[in-house]
N, C-alpha and C positions, 0 to 999 in steps of 0.2 A: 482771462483773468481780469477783476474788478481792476479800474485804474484808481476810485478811490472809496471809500468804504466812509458812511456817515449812521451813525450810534442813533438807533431808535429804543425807545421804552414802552416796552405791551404794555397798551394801558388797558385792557378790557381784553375777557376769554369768553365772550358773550354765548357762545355755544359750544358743543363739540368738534373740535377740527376747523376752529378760526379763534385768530388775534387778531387785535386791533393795535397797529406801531402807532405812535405822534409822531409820526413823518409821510408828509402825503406829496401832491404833485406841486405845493410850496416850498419842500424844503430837497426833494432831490429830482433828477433826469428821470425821463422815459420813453427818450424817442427813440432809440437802438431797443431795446428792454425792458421790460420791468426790470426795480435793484431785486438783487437777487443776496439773501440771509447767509452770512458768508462765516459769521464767528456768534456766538453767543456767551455772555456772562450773566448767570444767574443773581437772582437780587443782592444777596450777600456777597459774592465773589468777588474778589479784587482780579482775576487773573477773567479771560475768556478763553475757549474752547472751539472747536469748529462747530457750525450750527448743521445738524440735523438734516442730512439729504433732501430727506420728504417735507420739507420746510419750503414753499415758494409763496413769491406775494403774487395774486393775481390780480391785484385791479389798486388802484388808487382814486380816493377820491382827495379833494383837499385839505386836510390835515391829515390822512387817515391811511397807512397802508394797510392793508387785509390782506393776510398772512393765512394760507391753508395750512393743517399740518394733516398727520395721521394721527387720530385720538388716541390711539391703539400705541404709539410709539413715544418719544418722549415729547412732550409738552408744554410751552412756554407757559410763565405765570406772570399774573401781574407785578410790575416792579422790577422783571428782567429787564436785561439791556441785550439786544440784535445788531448788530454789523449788518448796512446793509449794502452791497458791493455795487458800486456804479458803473456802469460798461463805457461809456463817456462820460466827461465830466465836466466839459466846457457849460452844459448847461445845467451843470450843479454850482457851478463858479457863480452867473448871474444871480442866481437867487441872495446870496453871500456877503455882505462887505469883508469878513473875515471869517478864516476857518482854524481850528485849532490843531496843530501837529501833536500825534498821539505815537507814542513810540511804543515796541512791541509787547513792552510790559504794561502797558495802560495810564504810564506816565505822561501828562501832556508837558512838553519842552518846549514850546511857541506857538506863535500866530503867524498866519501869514496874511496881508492884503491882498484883496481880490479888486479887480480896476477891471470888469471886464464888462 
């Protein structure tokens, strides 16, 4: 189970059966891992959902996670928002001065500092 989950945005479906998140090896961990697609909210949606089994990131470059999916199944679009679940996160902390507390409805309720 993700110990913390950091909100990427597909900015680009450049082909079939790849996105591209703005979240690369600047903004989360990957030394247990790749983040692994854990919740999805579509562009419009105020609520998110679970993302998509066949959804994994296989490679980061820096800014950039590339996200495989199955074209055939359902498909992120640009302007969605992805949960991407961090398996450790002390080395999600350094990148950070602060991270924002997102409660289950997608309300964020604070910040917290990061000193690490």
């Amino acid at each position: 189970m993700p110990a913390l989950e950091v909100w990427a945005l597909v900015q680009s479906v450049p082909e079939p059966g790849l996105a591209l998140l703005n979240a690369g090896r600047r903004d989360v961990s990957f030394d247990q891992r790749m983040p692994l697609p854990v919740r999805w909210a579509m562009r419009e949606a105020r609520t998110a959902g679970p993302a998509p089994a066949h959804w994994q990131v296989h490679s980061l470059s820096d800014q950039h996670a590339h996200m495989r999916f199955d074209p055939a199944g359902q498909a992120p679009q640009v302007g969605d928002r992805v949960a991407l679940g961090i398996s450790h996160p002390c080395t999600t902390f350094d990148k950070w001065r602060w991270m924002a507390l997102v409660e289950d409805d997608g309300r964020i309720s604070g910040t917290i500092h990061t000193f690490f």
